[in-house]
Structure formats: C-alpha cells, structure tokens
C-alpha positions in Angstrom: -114.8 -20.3 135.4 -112.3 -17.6 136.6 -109.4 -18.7 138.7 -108.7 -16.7 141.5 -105.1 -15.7 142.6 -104.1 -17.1 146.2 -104.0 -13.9 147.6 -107.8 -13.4 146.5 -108.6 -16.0 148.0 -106.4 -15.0 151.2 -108.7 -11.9 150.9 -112.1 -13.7 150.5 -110.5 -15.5 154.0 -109.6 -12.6 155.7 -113.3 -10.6 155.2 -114.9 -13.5 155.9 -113.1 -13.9 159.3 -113.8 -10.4 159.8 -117.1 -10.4 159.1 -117.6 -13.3 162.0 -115.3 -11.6 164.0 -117.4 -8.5 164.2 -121.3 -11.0 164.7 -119.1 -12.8 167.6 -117.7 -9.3 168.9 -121.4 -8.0 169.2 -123.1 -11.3 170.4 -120.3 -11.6 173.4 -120.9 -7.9 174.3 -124.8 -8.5 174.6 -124.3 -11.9 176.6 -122.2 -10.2 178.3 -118.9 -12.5 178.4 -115.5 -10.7 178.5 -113.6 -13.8 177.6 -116.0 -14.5 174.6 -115.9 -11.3 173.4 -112.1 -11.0 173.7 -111.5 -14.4 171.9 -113.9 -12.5 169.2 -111.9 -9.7 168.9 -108.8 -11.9 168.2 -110.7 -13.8 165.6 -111.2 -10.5 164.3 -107.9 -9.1 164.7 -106.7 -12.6 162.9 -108.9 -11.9 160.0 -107.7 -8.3 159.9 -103.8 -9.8 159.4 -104.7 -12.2 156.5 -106.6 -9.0 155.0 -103.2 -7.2 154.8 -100.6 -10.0 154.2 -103.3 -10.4 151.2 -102.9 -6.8 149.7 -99.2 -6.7 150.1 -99.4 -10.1 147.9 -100.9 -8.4 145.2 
C-alpha cells in the first residue's frame, strides 16, 4: 500500500472541504439563506487555506 506524505493528505483534506464548500455554497443560495450560505463560503475559504499551507509543505 503507498503511504501518503502528511501534506497529501492535508491536500486530500483541503479538496475535499472544498468540494462541500462549493455543494453547501450552492444549496444555501437556492434556499435562499444568507447566513447558511456565508458559513458555506467559510467552510470553503477554510478548505482553500489547508489547500495552500499543503503545497508550500511539499
């Protein structure tokens, strides 16, 4: 089985939280909830940190 570096799986973390950032982002805007939608967009913007503390790991 490959091992994966900790920042791989920082990066694995990050997408992910991006992905569900970006579903919750949309969802919010369609309900149309300001306060969802923002606390999506910080979930996002979260995942968007982890992406790039990841790469300058590497």
């Amino acid at each position: 089985m490959v091992e994966l570096s900790p920042a791989q799986r920082t990066a694995a973390t990050a997408r992910f939280l991006m992905s569900a950032g970006v579903l919750f982002v949309a969802e919010a805007i369609w309900g149309g909830s300001a306060a969802r939608a923002l606390m999506a967009a910080a979930v996002f913007v979260f995942g968007g940190g982890l992406l790039i503390l990841a790469k300058r790991a590497d």
